[in-house]
C-alpha angles and dihedrals in degrees: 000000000000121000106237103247111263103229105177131125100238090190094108086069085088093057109056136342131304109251087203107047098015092217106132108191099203085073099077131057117259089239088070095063091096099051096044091049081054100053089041087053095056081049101058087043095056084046092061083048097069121086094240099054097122101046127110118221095183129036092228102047133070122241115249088254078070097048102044085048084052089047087048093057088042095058081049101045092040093046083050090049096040091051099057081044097066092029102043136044113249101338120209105217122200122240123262121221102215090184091050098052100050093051092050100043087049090236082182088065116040127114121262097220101055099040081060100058086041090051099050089040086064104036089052081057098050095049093051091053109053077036086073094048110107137156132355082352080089100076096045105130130227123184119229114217092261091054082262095158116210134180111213091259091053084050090057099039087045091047102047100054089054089056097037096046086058092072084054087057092061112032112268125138114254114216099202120235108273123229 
């Protein structure tokens, strides 16, 4: 059965707490965005470990196969972005269409394993590279397809509580960013 397409601007994620997943992303400092994508990384990979990884418990809602194959896609396309952040003045970035994706990359089909290793692989990435961020690199803009203007740390802050809400989506216990 199709997800219905989640339309919503998340952007207001940067301006006061999730009511869903209770994670408010103004509370951390922007240096621990690399160890947070890290441990958020080893817990997706201990969710595909367990037997019941691909299956749905909600109609509307994907498995965590899906969404770690989601969280997977987001380390890439957000490595992409971040990179022609710091590499590039004021980068346009196209749109991604999330509900696209998975269709066409059969989420619901891949194998655990190698999600996993993919998973853990990007996300290393991820965290490395806003690792080497520093300084007034911070506040270097990208555009998102819609005009949508970011600094690098709203890019982080924005970024993380989408992966981090994920965890929320199927189940698994949040442990908030920490101060």
């Amino acid at each position: 059965m199709p997800i219905e397409p989640d339309s919503r601007d998340w952007t207001w994620v940067l301006e006061r707490v999730c009511p869903e997943c209770r994670i408010d992303v103004r509370s951390f400092p922007r240096e621990q965005v690399g160890d947070l994508v890290r441990r958020n990384a080893v817990t997706w990979v201990e969710l595909l470990e367990h037997s019941d990884a691909t299956v749905r418990t909600r109609p509307d809602r994907w498995s965590t196969l899906e969404y770690a194959c989601h969280v997977r896609d987001v380390f890439r396309v957000y490595d992409v972005r971040l990179t022609r952040m710091i590499t590039e003045d004021g980068p346009h970035y196209d749109n991604w269409d999330q509900d696209t994706t998975a269709i066409e990359d059969h989420y619901a089909d891949q194998d655990r394993a190698t999600v996993a290793a993919e998973l853990g692989a990007s996300g290393e990435q991820i965290a490395a590279r806003f690792d080497s961020v520093s300084g007034d690199d911070w506040q270097r803009t990208g555009f998102r397809g819609d005009g949508a203007e970011f600094t690098i740390e709203r890019l982080a802050r924005y970024f993380l509580h989408d992966v981090l809400h994920h965890l929320h989506d199927v189940g698994a216990v949040i442990e908030p960013p920490r101060p």
